[in-house]
N, C-alpha and C positions, 0 to 999 in steps of 0.2 A: 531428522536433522538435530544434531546439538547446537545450542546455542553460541560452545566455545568455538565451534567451527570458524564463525565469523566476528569474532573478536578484535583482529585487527580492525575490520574496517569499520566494527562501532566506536573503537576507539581515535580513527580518523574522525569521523565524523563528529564525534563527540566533540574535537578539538575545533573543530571549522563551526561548527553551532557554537560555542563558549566563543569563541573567536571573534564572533560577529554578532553576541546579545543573541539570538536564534533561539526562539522553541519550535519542538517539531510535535507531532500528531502522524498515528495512522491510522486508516480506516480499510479494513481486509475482511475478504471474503476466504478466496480457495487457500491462504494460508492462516488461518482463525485464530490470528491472534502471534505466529513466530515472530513479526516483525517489532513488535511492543516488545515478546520476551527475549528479544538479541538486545533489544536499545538497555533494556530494563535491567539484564546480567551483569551489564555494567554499573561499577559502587559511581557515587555521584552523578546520575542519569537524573534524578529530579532537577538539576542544573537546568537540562536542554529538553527533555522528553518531558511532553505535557500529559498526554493520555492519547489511549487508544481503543478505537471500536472493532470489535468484530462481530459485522455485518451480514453473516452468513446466510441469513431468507433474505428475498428480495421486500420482506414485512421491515424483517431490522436497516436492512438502508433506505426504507422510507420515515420510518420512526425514528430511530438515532442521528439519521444523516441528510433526512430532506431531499430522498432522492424521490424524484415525481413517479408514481405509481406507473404514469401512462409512458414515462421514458423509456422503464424496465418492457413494458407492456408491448410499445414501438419496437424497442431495437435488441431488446434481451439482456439479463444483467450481464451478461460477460459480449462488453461494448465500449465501445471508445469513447459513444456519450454515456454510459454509467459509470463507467472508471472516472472519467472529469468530473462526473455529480457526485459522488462520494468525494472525491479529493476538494472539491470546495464546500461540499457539507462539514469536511471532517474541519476545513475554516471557520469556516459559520457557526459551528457547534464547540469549540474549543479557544484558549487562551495561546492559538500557537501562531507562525510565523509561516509555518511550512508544513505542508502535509503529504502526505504518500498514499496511495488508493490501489490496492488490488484485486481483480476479478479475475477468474478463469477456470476452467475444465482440470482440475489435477488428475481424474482418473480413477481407475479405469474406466466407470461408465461414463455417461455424461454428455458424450458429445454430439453432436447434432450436425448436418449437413453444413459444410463450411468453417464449422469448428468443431475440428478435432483434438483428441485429448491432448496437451500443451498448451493450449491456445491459451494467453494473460495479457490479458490488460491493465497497464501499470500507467498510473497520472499523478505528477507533480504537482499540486499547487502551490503558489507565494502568495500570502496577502498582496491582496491588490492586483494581480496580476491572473489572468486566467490561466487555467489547467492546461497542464501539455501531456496530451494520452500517446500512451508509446503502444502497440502492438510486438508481445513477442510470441514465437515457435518456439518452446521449448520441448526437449526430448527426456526420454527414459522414464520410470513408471512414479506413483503419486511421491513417492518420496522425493525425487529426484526433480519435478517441478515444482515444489514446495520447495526447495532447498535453491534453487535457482531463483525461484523470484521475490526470495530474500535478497540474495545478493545481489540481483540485479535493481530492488528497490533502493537497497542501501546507497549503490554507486550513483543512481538518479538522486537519490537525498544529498551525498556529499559533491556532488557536480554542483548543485543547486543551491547548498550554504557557502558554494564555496565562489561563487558566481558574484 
């Protein structure tokens, strides 16, 4: 995925965070970091973009991001409760307003009974406000889930600053 791909909608977003005083934060796993360098492409992104973790062992979202050892352990890092516990780690851990959390299976190996490869878990948080974990099915091979749940974090971010 190129970064310019999703240009427009870091430059919505960009406008709805400035708009509204908003710093944002992400904290990503199955995409390692593309969500930081879409926001980041953009010239005057230290405006709204605070920083970002890429949390790719389930070691780095216990250390970076305070996700509880035993949550991962319970439910698996690609989960509804690990995607919420990163997204209000990446609160916790940061200077921001709003954060984005992504887990999931890009592929090709990876996937395990129940979740197959696609499978992402994307959660919202707002200071103050508890995480909202979305489950998505995304298709076609690792590039092509990596590219999707860009943009589908983006559009959960600008929903969110714009709310």
């Amino acid at each position: 995925m190129d970064v310019s791909d999703v240009e427009p909608q870091v430059l919505q977003l960009a406008e709805a965070l400035r708009a509204r005083g908003l710093r944002m934060a992400s904290a990503e796993s199955c995409t390692g970091g593309l969500i930081a360098a879409a926001c980041t492409a953009v010239a005057g992104s230290s405006d709204w973009f605070e920083r970002g973790f890429v949390t790719y062992s389930n070691e780095a979202k216990t250390e970076l991001l305070g996700v509880p050892a035993a949550l991962i352990a319970a439910h698996g890092a690609v989960s509804r409760e690990v995607a919420a516990a990163m997204a209000e780690g990446a609160l916790a851990h940061a200077r921001a307003d709003l954060a984005v959390a992504v887990t999931g299976i890009a592929g090709p190996g990876g996937a395990v009974p129940g979740k197959p490869v696609g499978t992402v878990w994307l959660a919202i948080a707002r200071r103050g406000e508890a995480a909202r974990p979305e489950l998505l099915q995304l298709g076609g091979d690792r590039r092509a889930v990596r590219a999707q749940t860009v943009v589908q974090a983006l559009q959960r971010l600008l929903q969110s600053a714009a709310a």
